[in-house]
TORPADREN-811810 format. One line per 3 residues: their letters; for each residue x, y, z of C-alpha. Coordinates in steps of 0.1 Angstrom, whole numbers, plus 5000, padded with zeros to 4 digits. Layout:
N
A	X:Y:Z ~ ...;
***
This chain:
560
XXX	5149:5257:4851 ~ 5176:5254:4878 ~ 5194:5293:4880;
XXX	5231:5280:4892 ~ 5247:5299:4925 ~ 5276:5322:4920;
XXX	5286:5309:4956 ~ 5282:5273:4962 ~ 5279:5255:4996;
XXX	5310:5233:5005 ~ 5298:5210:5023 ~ 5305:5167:5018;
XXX	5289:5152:4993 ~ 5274:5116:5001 ~ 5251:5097:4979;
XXX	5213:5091:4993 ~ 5216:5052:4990 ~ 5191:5023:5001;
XXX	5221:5008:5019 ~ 5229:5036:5040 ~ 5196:5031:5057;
XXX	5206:4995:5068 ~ 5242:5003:5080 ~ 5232:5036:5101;
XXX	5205:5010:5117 ~ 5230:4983:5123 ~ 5260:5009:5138;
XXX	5235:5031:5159 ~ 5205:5006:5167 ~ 5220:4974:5162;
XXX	5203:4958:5187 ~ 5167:4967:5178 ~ 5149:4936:5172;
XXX	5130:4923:5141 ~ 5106:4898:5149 ~ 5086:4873:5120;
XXX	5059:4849:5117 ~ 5070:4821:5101 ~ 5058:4814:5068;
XXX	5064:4776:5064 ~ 5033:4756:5073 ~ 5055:4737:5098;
XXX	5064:4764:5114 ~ 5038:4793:5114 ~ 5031:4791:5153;
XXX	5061:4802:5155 ~ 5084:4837:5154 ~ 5117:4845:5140;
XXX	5138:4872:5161 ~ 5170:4885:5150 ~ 5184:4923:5153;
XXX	5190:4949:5130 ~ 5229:4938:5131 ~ 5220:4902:5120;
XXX	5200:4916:5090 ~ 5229:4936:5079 ~ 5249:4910:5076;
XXX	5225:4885:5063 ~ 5221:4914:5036 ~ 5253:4915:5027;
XXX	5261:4877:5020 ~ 5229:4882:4997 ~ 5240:4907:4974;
XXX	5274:4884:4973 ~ 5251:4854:4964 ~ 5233:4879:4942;
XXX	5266:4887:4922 ~ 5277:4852:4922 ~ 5245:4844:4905;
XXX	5252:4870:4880 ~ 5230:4901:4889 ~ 5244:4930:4875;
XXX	5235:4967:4883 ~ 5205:4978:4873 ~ 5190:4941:4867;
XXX	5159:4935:4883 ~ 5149:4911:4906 ~ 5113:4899:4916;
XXX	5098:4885:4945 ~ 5065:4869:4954 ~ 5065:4869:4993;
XXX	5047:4884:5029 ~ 5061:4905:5052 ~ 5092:4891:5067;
XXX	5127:4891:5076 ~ 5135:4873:5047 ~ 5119:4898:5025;
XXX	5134:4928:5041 ~ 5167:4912:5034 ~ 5155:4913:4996;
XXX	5153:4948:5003 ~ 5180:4961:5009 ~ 5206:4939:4995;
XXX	5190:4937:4961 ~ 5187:4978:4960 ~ 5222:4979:4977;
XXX	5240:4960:4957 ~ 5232:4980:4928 ~ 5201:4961:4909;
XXX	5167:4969:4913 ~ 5139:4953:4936 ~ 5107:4942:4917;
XXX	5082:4932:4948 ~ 5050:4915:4929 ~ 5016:4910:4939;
XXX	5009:4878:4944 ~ 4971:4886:4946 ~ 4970:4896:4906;
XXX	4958:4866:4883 ~ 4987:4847:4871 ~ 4984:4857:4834;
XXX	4988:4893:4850 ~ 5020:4884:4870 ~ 5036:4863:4846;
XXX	5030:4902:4821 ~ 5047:4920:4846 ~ 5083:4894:4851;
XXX	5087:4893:4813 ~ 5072:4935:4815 ~ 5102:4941:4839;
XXX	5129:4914:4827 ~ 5132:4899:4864 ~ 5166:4878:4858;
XXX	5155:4859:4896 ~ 5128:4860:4915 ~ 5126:4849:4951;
XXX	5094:4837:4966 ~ 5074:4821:4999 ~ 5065:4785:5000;
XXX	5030:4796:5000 ~ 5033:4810:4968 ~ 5051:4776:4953;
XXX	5019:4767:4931 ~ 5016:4800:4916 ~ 5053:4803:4903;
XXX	5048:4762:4891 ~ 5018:4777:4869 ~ 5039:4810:4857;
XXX	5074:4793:4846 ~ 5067:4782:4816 ~ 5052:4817:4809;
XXX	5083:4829:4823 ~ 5114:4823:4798 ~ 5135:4851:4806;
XXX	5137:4842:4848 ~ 5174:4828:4851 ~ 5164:4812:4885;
XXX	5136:4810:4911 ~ 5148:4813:4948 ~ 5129:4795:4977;
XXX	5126:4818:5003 ~ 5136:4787:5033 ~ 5160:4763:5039;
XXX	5170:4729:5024 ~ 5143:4711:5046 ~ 5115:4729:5031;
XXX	5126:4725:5000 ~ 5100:4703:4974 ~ 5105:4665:4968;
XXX	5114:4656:4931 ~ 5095:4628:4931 ~ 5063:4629:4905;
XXX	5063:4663:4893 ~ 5041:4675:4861 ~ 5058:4692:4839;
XXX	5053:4727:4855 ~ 5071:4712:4885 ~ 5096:4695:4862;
XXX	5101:4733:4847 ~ 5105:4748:4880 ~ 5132:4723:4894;
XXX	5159:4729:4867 ~ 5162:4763:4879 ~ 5150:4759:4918;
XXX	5180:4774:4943 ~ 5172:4773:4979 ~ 5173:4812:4997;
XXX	5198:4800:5030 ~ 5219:4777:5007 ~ 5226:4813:4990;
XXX	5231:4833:5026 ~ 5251:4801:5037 ~ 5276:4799:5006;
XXX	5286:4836:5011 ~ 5313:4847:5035 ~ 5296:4881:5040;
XXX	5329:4901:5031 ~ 5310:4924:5008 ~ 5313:4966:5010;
XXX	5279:4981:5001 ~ 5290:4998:4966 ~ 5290:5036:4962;
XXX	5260:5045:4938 ~ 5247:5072:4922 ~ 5216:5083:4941;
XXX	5195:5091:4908 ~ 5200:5049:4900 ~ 5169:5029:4896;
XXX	5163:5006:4930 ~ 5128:4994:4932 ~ 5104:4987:4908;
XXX	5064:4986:4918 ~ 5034:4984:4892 ~ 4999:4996:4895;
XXX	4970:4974:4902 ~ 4963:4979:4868 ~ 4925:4976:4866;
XXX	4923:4998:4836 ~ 4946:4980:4810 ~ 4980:4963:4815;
XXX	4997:4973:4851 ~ 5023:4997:4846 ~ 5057:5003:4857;
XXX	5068:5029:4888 ~ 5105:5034:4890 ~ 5123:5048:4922;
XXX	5158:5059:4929 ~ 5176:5054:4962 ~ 5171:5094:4963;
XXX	5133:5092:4958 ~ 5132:5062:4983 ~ 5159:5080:5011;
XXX	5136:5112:5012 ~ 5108:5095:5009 ~ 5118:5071:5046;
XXX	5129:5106:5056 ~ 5101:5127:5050 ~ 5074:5096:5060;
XXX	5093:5093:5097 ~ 5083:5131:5105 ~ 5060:5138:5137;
XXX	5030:5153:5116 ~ 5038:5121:5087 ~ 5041:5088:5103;
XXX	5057:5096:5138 ~ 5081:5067:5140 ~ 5109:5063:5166;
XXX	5129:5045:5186 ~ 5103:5039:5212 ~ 5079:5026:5187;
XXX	5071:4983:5179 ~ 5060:4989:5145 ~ 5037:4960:5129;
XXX	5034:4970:5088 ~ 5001:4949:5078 ~ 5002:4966:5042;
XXX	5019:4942:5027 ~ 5057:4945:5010 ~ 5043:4935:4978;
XXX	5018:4967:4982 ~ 5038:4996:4971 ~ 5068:4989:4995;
XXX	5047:4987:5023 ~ 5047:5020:5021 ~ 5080:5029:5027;
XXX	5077:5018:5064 ~ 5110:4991:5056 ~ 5131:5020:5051;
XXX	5115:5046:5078 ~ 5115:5019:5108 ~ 5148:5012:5105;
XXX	5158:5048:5098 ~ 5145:5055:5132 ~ 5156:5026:5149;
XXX	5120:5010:5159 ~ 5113:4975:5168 ~ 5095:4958:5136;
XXX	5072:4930:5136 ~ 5064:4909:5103 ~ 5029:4893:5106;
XXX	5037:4868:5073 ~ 5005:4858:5060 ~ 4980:4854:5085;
XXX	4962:4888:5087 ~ 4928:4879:5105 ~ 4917:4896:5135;
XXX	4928:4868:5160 ~ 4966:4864:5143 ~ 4965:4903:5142;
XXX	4955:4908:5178 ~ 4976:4880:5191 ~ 5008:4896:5177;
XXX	4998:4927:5184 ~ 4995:4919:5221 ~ 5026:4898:5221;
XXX	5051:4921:5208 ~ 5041:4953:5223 ~ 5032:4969:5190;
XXX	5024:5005:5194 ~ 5023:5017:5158 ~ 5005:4997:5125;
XXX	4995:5006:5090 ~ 4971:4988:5066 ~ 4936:4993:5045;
XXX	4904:4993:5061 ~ 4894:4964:5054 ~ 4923:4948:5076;
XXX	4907:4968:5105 ~ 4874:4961:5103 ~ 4884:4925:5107;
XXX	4911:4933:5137 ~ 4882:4958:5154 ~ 4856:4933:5148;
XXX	4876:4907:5166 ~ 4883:4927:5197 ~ 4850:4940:5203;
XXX	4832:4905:5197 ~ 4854:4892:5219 ~ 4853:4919:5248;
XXX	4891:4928:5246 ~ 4911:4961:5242 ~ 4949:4967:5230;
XXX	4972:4971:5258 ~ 5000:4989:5238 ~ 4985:4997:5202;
XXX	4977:5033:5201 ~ 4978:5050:5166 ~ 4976:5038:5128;
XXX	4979:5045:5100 ~ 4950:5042:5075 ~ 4952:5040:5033;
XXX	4948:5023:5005 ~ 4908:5033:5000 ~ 4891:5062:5025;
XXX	4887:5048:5061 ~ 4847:5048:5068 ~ 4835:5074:5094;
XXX	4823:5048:5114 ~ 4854:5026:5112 ~ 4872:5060:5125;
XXX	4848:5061:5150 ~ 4852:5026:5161 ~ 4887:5029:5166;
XXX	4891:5059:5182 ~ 4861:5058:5209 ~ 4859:5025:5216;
XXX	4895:5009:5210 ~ 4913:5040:5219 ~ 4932:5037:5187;
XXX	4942:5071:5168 ~ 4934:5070:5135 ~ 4963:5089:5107;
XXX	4944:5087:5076 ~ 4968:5084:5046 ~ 4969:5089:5011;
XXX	4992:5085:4985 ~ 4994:5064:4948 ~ 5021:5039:4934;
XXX	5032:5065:4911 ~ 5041:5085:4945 ~ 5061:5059:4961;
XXX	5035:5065:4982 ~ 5029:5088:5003 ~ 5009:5123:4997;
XXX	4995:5134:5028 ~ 4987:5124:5062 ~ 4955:5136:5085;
XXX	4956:5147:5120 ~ 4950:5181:5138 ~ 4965:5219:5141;
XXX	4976:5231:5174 ~ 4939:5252:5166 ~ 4920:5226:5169;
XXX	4925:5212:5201 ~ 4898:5227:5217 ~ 4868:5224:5192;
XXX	4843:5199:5197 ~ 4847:5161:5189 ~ 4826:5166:5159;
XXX	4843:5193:5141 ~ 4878:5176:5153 ~ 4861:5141:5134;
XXX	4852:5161:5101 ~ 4892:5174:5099 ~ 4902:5138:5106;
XXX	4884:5122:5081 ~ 4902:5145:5054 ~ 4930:5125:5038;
XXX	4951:5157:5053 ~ 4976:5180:5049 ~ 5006:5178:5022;
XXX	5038:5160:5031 ~ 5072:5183:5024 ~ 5081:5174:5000;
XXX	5050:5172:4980 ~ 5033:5197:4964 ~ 4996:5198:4952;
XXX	4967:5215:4935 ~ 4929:5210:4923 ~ 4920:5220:4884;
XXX	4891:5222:4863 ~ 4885:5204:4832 ~ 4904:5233:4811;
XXX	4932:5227:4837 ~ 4926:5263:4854 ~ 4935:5261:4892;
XXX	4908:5260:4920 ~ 4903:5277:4950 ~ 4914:5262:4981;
XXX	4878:5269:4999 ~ 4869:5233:5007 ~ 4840:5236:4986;
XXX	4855:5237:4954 ~ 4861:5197:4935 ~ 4883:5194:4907;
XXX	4909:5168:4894 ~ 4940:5166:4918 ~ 4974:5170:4905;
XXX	5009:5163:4923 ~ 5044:5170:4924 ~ 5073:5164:4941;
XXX	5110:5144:4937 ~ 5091:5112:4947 ~ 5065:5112:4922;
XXX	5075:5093:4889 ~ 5083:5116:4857 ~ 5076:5084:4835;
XXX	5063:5051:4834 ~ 5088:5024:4835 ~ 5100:5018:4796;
XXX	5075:5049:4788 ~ 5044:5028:4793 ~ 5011:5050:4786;
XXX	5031:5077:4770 ~ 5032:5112:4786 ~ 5026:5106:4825;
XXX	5031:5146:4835 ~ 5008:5175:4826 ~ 5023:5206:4824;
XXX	5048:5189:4847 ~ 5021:5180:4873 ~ 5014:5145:4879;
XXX	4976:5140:4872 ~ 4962:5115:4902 ~ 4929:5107:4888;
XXX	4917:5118:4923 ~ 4884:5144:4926 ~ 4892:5159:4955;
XXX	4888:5198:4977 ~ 4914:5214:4997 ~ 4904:5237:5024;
XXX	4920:5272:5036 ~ 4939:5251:5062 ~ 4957:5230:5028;
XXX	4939:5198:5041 ~ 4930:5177:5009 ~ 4899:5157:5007;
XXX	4891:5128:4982 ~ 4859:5131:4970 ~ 4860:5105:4942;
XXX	4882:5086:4917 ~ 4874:5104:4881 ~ 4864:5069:4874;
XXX	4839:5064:4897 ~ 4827:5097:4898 ~ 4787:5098:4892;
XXX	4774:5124:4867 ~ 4739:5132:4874 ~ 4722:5156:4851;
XXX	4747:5174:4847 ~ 4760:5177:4884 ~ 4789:5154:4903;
XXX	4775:5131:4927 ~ 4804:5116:4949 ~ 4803:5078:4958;
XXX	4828:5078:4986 ~ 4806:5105:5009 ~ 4773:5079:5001;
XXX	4797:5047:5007 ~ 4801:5063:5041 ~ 4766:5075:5047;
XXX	4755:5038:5042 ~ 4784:5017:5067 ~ 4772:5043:5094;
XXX	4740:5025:5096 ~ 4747:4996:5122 ~ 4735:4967:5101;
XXX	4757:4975:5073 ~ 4791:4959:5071 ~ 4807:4976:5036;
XXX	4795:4996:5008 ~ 4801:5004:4970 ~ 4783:5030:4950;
XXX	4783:5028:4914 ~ 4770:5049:4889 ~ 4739:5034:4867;
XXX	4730:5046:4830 ~ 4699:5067:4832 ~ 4678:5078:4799;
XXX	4671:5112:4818 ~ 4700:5117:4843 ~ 4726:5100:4819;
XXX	4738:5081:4853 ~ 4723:5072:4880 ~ 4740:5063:4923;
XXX	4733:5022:4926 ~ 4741:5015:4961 ~ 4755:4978:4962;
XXX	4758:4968:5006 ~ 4771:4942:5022 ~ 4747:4936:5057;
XXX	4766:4924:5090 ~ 4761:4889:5102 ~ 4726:4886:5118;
XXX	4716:4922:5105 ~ 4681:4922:5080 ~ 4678:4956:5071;
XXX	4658:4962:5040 ~ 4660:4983:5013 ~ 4634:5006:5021;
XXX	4653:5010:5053 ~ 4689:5016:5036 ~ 4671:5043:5011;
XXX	4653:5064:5045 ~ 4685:5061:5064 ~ 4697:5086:5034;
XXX	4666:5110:5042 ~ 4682:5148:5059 ~ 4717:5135:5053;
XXX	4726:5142:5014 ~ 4706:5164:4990 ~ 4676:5149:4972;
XXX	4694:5142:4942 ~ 4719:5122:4955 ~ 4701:5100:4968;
XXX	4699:5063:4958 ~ 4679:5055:4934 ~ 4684:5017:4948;
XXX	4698:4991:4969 ~ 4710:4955:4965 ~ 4724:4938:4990;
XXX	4752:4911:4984 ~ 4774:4885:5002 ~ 4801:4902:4998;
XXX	4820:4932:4976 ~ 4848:4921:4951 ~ 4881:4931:4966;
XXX	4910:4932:4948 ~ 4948:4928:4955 ~ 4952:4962:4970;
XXX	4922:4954:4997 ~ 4903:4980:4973 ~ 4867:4970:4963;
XXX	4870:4965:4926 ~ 4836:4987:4911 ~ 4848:4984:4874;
XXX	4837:4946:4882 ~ 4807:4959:4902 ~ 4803:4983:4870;
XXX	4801:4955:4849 ~ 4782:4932:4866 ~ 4755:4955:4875;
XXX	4756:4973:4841 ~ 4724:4966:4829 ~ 4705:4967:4862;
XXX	4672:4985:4862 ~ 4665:5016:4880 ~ 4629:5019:4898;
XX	4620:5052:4878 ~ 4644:5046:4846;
***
């Protein structure tokens, strides 16, 4: 309950609007640059560089070519596409001009995509060349599109000449992106909007039943850039090159299109080539100070460097999310790249961001162990965001860092609802439940001890696959790691530890099991090992266990 003032403040009132962000960037950094990989194969060698003032503009013939197209407020509008400058024009003149952004992961299976366009009733959707064979095999799935957008020019645009019937599909509603930007006079004024209106539209992952739906208003998403931009958050400024390697599509990269250019920082857009030489190139080229992405996108950029003997000359912190960053990954980064490492966590449903790790003013002088243990904590509550660990009867915990129990969230970016009420209630006693097993210590720094999926109940007592997932990829020969947990007659489940070995590496598993011995208690031990070519990773850059689950369901245990 709100209790109303007998004296209110009187003070201006101004909306909280996605197009704000974009005009204060163009008026007070207008020269800040943005600088893209291409995406056409033609032209991937080379960049795109335009300023903050040329986006504006570009943005605002967009939202004309979106009206002239007959995008109304509060319509929604897909796109398929990697991080660039075409993209962040999506951004905010989509938002801006009233209707709502839908980015897509073009990493689901196409029966999944084409669910979420009809789920969200995208009336366009924009997308990359790369991505043309995926929206050829979803068009006829896709009735309710009005018109797919070409994110190039006219040159890039496909040949009609001996198209299936996909293809045929596709080219009665086909529009090229700069024919749009280049019919438009850009005399458009960013409309006055309510800040509580619907801009951007992101699902989960959904790898427990359909994806669902995530809603945020320009308020959610201006406090959000706001709150993400802070020194103990994300530390973005005007000094900063900042390279976002989560993608767009990946919870609105999170939030770093709106915080960058909030704080007037040069961006770099890495398109779609995300190995450890493209990485390291761009990195190097454009100065970039600042980056954000899963782990595995930096074991592949840290691998890279060290094989190769070479260090960053400009790259100093990042940002780490998406799945817990490996102590030795931390380690890695830190030590040998001089690279700090912000771990980061957050959810869809949170727009994303929760927390973000780093040190008190306390703990500058204690040794490089105990400083390591704090930093590997996802860390310390955002303002913004509030937070708390419960039982199973829902009945608080202490914050000792010692107590686990399911974590639960609030705050005014954290959905109230699924989109159209998907999955009925979302809140608990208006508390957001994560699905996180996690501890908070004294200091408030939160630690993630498990997914209540993937938690492993052994006799009657929580085993936590994320602390033996790290225990394993500290052992030099192992590259990655998944635990699962295993039926057991006795035990009811069972850890299974499922490794990935690095190249060269032959470690057995004997060896894996005695690398365990003095560092977890007995029972939490493996009860075995197989080693694989490789983990399933799914479109998030998380390792998919409900596949692992199910693949290895029926695998027998040594003393089972």
């Amino acid at each position: 309950m709100y209790t109303q003032s007998p004296l209110m403040g009187q003070m201006m009132h101004q909306p909280l609007m996605i197009s704000s962000i974009l005009q204060f960037a163009a008026r007070h950094y207008g020269a800040s640059e943005i600088v893209s990989r291409r995406i056409e194969p033609d032209l991937e060698a080379g960049l795109h560089r335009y300023t903050y003032r040329d986006c504006e503009l570009r943005a605002r013939k967009l939202a004309q070519a979106l009206g002239a197209q007959g995008v109304t407020a509060g319509q929604r509008v897909g796109t398929l596409a990697w991080n660039g400058y075409r993209h962040l024009e999506l951004y905010y003149a989509v938002s801006g001009s009233g209707a709502v952004l839908h980015t897509i992961n073009p990493r689901l299976h196409p029966e999944q995509i084409a669910y979420i366009v009809n789920h969200a009733d995208d009336q366009l959707l924009f997308f990359d060349i790369s991505f043309l064979p995926l929206v050829e095999a979803i068009t006829p799935l896709c009735p309710g599109v009005q018109a797919f957008v070409l994110m190039s020019d006219r040159a890039h645009m496909p040949e009609p000449a001996a198209q299936s019937a996909a293809q045929s599909a596709l080219a009665g509603k086909l529009l090229c992106y700069e024919e749009l930007i280049d019919a438009a006079s850009g005399d458009y004024a960013w409309p006055v909007l309510d800040e509580n209106a619907a801009a951007a539209l992101c699902y989960t992952s959904g790898t427990t039943g359909n994806p669902k739906g995530a809603l945020y208003s320009h308020r959610s998403t201006v406090l959000h850039a706001y709150a993400s931009a802070l020194p103990n958050v994300l530390n973005v400024g005007a000094l900063d090159t900042v390279l976002p390697v989560v993608p767009m599509f990946h919870v609105n990269a999170w939030g770093l299109p709106y915080s960058v250019l909030l704080s007037g920082a040069k961006m770099v857009l890495p398109g779609a080539r995300l190995d450890g030489k493209s990485l390291y190139d761009l990195f190097e080229g454009e100065g970039v100070t600042f980056s954000a992405g899963v782990p595995t996108v930096w074991l592949g950029l840290a691998n890279y460097a060290l094989q190769n003997g070479l260090r960053f000359s400009t790259f100093r912190r990042t940002v780490i999310g998406g799945s817990a960053c490996p102590p030795a990954l931390m380690d890695t980064l830190i030590d040998r790249l001089d690279v700090q490492v912000i771990h980061g966590w957050g959810m869809t449903e949170m727009s994303p961001l929760g927390t973000t790790g780093g040190l008190l003013a306390r703990h500058r002088d204690l040794p490089r162990e105990a400083q390591r243990k704090i930093l590997q904590k996802q860390g310390h509550a955002i303002f913004g965001v509030d937070m708390k660990i419960v039982d199973e009867a829902g009945v608080e915990l202490p914050w000792d860092g010692q107590a686990s129990g399911h974590l639960m969230v609030k705050g005014p970016w954290i959905i109230s609802a699924y989109f159209r009420d998907e999955g009925g209630d979302a809140l608990r006693d208006g508390w957001f439940p994560t699905g996180d097993v996690a501890s908070i210590d004294p200091d408030g720094f939160m630690q993630i001890t498990d997914r209540s999926k993937d938690v492993i109940k052994s006799g009657g007592e929580w085993i936590g696959s994320i602390d033996i997932e790290n225990i394993a990829m500290a052992h030099p020969a192992i590259a990655q790691a998944a635990c699962i947990g295993i039926h057991h007659p006795k035990w009811d489940e069972r850890p299974l530890l499922l490794a990935v070995r690095k190249p060269g590496q032959d470690v057995t598993r004997d060896a894996m099991l005695a690398w365990f011995d003095g560092k977890v208690a007995r029972f939490w031990m493996p009860d075995d090992v197989v080693f694989l070519e490789a983990l399933p990773i799914g479109g998030t850059g998380k390792v998919q266990k409900n596949r692992l689950r199910e693949q290895f369901r029926d695998h027998p245990l040594p003393d089972a």
